[in-house]
Backbone as ProteinMPNN parsed JSONL, in Angstrom:
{"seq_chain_A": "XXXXXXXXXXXXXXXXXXXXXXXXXXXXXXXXXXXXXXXXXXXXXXXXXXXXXXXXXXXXXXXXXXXXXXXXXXXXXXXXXXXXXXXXXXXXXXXXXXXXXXXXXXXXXXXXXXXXXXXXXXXXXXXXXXXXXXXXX", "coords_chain_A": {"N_chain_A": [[39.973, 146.726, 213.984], [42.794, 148.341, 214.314], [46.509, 148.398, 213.993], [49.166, 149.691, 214.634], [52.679, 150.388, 212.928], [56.109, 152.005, 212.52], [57.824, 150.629, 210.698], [57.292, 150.206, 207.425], [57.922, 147.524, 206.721], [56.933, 145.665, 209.191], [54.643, 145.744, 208.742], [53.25, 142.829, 207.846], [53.489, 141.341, 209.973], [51.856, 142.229, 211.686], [49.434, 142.055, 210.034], [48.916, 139.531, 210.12], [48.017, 138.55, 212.233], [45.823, 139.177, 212.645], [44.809, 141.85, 212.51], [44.305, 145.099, 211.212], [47.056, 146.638, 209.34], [49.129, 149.594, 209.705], [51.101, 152.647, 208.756], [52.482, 154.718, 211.001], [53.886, 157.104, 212.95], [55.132, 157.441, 216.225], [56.388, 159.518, 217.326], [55.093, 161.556, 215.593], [52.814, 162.747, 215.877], [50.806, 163.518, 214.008], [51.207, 161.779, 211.597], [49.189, 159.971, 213.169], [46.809, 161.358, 213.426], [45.823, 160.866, 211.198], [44.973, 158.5, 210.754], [42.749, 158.188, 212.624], [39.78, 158.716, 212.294], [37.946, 156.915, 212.579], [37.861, 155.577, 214.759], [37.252, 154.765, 217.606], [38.744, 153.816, 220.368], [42.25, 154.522, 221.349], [44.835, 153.069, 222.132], [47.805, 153.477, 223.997], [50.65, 152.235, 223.552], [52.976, 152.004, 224.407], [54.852, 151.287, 226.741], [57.109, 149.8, 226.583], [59.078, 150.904, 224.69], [61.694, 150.96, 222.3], [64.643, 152.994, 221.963], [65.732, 155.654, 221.088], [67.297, 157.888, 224.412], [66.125, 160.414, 224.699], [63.884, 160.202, 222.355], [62.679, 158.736, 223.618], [61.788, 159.905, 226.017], [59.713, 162.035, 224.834], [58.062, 160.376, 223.631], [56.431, 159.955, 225.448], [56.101, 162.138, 226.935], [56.068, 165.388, 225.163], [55.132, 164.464, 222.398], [52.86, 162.927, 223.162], [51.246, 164.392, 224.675], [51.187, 166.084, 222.886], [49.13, 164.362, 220.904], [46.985, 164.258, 222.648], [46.139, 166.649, 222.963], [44.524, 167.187, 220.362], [42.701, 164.337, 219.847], [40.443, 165.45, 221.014], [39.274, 166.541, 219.162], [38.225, 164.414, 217.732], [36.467, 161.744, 216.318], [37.196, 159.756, 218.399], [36.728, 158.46, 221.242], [38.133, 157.152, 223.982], [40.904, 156.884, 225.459], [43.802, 154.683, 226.174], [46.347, 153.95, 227.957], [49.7, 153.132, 228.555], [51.752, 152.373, 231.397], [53.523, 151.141, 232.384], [56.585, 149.359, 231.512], [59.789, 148.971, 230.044], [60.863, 151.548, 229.922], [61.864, 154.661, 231.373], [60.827, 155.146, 234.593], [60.257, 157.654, 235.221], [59.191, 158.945, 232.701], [57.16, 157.766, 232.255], [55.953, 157.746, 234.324], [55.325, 160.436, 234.219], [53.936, 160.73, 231.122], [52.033, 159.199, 232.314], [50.324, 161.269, 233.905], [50.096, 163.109, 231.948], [48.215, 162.035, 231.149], [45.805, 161.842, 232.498], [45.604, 164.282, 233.359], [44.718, 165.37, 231.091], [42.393, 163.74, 230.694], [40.851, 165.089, 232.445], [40.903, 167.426, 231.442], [39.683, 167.884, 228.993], [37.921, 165.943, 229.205], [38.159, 163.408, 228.185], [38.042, 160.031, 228.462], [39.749, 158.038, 229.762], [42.289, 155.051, 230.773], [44.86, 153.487, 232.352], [47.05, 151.74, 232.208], [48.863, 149.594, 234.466], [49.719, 147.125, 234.553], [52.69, 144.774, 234.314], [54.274, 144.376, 231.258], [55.796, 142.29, 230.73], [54.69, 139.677, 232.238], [52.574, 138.694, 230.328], [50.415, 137.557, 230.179], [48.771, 138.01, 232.474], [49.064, 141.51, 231.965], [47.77, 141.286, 229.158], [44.658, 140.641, 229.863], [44.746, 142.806, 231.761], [44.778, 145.007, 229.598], [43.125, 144.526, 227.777], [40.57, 144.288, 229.715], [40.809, 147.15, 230.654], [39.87, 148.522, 227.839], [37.339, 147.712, 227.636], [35.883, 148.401, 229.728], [36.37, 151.068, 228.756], [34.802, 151.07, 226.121], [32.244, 150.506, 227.711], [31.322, 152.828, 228.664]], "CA_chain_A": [[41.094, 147.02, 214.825], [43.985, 148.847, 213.779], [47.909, 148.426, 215.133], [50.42, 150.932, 213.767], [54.201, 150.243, 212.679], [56.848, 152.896, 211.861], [58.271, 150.229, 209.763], [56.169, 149.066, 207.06], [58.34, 146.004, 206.929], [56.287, 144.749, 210.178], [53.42, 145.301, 208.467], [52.939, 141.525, 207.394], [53.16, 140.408, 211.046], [50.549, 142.794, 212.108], [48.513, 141.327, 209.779], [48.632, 138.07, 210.419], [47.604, 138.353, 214.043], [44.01, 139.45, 212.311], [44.86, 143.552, 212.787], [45.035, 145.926, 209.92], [48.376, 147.321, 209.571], [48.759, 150.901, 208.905], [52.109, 153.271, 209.411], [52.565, 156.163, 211.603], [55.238, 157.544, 213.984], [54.063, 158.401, 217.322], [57.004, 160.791, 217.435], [54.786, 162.787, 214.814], [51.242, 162.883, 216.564], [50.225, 164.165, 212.393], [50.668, 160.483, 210.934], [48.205, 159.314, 213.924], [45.639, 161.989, 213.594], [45.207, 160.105, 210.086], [44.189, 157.292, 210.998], [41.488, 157.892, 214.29], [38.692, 159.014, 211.501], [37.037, 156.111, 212.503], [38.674, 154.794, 215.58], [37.053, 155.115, 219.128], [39.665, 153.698, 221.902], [43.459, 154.449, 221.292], [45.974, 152.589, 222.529], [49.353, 153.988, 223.626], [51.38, 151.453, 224.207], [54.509, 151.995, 224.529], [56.028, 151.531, 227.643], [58.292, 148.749, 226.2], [59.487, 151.322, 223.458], [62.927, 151.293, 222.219], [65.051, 154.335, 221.19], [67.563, 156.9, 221.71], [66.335, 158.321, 225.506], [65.322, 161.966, 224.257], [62.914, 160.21, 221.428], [61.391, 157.915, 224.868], [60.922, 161.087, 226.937], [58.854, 162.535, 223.956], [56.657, 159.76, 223.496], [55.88, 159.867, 226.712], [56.373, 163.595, 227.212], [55.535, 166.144, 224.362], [54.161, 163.669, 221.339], [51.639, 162.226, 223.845], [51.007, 165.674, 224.865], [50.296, 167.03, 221.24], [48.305, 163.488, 220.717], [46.127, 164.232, 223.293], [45.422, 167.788, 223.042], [44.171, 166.572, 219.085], [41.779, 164.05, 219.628], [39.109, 165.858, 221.344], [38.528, 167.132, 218.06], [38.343, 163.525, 216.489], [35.251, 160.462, 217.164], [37.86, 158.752, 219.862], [36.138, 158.452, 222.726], [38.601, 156.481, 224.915], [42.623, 156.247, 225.676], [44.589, 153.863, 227.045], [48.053, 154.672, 228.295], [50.347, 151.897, 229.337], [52.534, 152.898, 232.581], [54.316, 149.94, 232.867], [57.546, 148.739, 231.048], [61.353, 149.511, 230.347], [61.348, 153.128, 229.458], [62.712, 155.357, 232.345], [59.782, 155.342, 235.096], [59.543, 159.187, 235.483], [58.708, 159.455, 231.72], [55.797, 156.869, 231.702], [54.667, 158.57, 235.474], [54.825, 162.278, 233.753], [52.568, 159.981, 230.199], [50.403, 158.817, 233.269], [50.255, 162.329, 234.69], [49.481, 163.967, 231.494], [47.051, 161.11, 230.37], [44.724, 162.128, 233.443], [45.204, 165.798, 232.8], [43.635, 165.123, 229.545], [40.807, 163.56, 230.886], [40.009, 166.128, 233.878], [40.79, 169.306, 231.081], [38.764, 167.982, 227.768], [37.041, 165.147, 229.113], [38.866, 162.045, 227.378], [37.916, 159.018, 229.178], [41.226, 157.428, 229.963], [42.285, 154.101, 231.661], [45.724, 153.513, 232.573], [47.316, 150.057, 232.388], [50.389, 149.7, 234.755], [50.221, 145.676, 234.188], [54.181, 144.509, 233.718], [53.924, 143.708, 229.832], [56.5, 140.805, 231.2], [53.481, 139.205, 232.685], [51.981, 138.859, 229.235], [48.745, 137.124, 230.493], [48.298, 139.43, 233.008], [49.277, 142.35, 231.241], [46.868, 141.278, 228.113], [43.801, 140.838, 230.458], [44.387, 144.277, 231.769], [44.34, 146.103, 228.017], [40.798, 144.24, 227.281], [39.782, 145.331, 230.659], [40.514, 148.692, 230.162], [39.083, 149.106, 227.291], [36.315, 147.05, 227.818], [35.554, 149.56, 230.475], [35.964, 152.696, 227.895], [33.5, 150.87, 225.149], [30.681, 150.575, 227.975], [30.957, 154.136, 228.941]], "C_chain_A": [[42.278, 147.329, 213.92], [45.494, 148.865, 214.177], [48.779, 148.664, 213.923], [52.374, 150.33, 213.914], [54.806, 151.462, 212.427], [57.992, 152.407, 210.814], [57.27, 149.007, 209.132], [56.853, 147.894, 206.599], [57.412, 145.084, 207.704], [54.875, 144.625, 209.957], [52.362, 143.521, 208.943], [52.589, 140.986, 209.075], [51.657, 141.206, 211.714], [49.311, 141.609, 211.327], [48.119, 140.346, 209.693], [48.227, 137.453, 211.563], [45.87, 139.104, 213.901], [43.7, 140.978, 212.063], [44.895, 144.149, 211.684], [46.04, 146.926, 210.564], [48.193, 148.824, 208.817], [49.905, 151.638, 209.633], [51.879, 154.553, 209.908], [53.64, 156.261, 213.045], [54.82, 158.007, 214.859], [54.944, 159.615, 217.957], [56.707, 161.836, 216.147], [53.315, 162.4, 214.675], [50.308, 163.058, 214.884], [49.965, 162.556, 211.679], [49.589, 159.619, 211.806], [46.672, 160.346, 213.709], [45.218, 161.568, 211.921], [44.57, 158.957, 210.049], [43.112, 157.004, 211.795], [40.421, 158.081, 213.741], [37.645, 157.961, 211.822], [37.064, 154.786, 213.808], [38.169, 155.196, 217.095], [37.715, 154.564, 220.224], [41.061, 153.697, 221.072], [44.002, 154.212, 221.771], [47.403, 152.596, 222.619], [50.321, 153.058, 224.568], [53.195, 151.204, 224.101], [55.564, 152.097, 225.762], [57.534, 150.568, 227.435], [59.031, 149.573, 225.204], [61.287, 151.428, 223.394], [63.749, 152.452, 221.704], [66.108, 154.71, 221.726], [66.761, 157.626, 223.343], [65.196, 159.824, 225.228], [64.394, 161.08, 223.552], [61.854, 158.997, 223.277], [60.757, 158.895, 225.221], [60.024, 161.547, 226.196], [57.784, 161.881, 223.759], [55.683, 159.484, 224.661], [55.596, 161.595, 227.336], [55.582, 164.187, 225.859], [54.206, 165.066, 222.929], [53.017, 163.072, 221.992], [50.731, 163.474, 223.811], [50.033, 166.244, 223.715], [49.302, 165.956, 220.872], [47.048, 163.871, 221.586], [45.383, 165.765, 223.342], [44.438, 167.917, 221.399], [43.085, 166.243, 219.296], [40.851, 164.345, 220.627], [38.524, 166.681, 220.093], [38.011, 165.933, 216.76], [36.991, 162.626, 217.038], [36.02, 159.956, 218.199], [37.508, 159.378, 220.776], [36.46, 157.896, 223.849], [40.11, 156.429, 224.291], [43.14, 155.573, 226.322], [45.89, 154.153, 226.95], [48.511, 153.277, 228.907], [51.627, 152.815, 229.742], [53.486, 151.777, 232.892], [55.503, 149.682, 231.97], [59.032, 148.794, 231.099], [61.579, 150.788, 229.988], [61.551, 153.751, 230.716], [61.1, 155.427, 233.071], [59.267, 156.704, 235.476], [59.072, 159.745, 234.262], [57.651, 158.961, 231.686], [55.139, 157.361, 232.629], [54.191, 160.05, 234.671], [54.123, 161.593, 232.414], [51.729, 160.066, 230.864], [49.544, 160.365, 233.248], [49.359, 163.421, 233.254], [47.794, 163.273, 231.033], [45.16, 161.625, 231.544], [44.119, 163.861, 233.464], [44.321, 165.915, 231.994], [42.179, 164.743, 229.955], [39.946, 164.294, 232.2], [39.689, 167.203, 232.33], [39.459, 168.583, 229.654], [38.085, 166.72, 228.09], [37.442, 163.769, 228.49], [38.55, 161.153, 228.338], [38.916, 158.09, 228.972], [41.176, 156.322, 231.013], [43.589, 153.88, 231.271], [46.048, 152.266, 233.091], [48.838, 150.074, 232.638], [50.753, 148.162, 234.996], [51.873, 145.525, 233.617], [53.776, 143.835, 232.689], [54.748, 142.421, 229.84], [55.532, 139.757, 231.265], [52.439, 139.307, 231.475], [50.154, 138.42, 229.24], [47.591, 138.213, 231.539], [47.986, 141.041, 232.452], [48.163, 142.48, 229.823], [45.218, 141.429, 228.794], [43.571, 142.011, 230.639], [44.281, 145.265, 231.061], [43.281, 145.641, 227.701], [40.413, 144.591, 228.574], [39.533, 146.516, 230.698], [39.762, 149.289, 229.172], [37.837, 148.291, 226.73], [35.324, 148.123, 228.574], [35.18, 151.023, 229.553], [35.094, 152.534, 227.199], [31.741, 151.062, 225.901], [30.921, 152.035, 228.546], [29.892, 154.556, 228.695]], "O_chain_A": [[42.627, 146.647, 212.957], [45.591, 149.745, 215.033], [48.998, 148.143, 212.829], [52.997, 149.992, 214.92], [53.969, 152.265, 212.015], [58.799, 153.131, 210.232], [56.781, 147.944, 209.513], [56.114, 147.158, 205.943], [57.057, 143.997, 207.248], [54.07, 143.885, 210.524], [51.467, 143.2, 209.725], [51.579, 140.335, 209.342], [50.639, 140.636, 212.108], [48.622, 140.723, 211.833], [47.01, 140.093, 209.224], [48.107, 136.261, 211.845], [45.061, 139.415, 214.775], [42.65, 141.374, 211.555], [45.722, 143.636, 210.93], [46.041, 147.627, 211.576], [47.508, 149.157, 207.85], [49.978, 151.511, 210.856], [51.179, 155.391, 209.339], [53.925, 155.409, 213.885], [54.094, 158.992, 214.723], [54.538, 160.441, 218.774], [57.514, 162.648, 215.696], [52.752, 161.9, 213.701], [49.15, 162.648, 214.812], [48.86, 162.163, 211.305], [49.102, 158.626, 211.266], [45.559, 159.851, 213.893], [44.18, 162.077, 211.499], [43.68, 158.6, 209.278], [42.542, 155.913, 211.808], [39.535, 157.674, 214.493], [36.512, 158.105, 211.363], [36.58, 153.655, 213.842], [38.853, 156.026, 217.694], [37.165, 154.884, 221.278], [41.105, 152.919, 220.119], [44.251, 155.17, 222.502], [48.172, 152.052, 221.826], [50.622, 153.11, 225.761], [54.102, 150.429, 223.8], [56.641, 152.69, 225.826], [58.631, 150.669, 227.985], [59.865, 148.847, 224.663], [61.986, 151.892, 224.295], [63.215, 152.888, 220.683], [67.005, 154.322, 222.474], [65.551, 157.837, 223.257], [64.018, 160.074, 225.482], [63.525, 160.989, 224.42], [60.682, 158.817, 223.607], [59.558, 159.076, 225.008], [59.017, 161.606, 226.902], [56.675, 162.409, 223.684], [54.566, 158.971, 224.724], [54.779, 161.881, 228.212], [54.582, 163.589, 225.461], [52.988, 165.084, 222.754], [52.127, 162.681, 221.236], [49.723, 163.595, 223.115], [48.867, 166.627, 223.619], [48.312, 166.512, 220.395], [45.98, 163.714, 220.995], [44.223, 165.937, 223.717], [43.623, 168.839, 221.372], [42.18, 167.07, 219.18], [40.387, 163.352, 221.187], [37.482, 167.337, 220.108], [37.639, 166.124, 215.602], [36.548, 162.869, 218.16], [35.298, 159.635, 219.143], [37.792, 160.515, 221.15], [35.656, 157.878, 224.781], [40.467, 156.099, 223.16], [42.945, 155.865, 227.502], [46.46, 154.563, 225.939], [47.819, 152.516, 229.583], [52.293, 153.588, 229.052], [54.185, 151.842, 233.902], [54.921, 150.157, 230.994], [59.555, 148.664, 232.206], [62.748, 151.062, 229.716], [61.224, 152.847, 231.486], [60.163, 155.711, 232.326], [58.146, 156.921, 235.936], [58.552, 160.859, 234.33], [56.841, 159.617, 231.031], [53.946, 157.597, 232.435], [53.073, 160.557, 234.579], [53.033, 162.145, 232.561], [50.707, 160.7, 230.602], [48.446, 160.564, 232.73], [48.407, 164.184, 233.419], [46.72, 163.797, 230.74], [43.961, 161.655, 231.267], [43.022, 164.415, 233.532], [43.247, 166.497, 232.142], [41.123, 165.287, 229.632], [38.836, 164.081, 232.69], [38.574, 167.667, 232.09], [38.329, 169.072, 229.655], [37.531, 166.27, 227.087], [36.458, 163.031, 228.434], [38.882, 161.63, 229.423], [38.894, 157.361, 227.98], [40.384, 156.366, 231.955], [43.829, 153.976, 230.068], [45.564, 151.743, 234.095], [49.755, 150.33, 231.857], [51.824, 147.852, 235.517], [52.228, 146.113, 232.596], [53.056, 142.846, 232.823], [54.46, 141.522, 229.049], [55.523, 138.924, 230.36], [51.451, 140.017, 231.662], [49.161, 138.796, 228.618], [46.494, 138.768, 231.475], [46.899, 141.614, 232.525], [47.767, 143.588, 229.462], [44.513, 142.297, 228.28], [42.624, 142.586, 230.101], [43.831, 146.334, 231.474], [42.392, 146.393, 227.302], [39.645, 145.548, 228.471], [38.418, 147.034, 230.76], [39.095, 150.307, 229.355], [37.472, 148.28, 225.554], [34.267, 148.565, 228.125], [34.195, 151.759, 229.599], [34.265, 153.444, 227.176], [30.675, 151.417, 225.397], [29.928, 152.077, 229.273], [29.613, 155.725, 228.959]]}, "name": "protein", "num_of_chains": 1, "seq": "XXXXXXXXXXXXXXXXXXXXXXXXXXXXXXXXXXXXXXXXXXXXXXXXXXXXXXXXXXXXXXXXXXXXXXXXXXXXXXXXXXXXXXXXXXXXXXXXXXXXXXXXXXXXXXXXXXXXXXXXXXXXXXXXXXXXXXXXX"}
């Protein structure tokens, strides 16, 4: 298992929660298509993300976009999208919206977790469900 920082400061905590740490910006879809070489369910979790609003709409809007039109050329065989958190709710519905596109136009087997990440028990259940679901595909 892999969980990405854009500051390798946070490395250390990644890795101490058992994960290998590894950097990439998901407002530049290029440092993620380095790392999936070996990676079958991706996890985009960012509805809690913080930022300036233009860099939200993007990660939810275009950088998802260019992420997803990518790995049908990579081994990932499953996405998870999280719909739920504090980012503006018409950017994480138009994420949802493209996340399903993706898996009607190239086939991506997608599961969409609109668990409130508040609800951390809840919310954690429903990301191993989901992609509990994409592994037995």
């Amino acid at each position: 298992m892999r969980g990405t920082t854009r500051d390798p400061a946070c490395s250390a905590e990644i890795e101490a929660s058992g994960i290998e740490a590894a950097t990439a910006d998901p407002l530049r879809p290029g440092t993620i298509f380095d790392l999936v070489g070996d990676v079958t369910v991706v996890h985009w979790l960012l509805g809690d993300a913080q930022g300036e609003p233009a860099e939200l709409d993007a990660l939810h809007g275009t950088s998802l976009e260019a992420l997803l039109e990518k790995l049908v050329d990579t081994p990932v065989r499953g996405f998870v999208y999280e719909a739920a958190g504090d980012v503006a709710a018409e950017s994480r519905q138009r994420g949802a919206a493209l996340v399903r596109s993706a898996a009607q136009t190239w086939q991506i087997p997608v599961e969409i977790v609109d668990s409130d990440p508040v609800e951390s028990d809840e919310w954690l259940d429903a990301t191993f469900a989901a992609t509990e679901r994409l592994l037995l595909r």
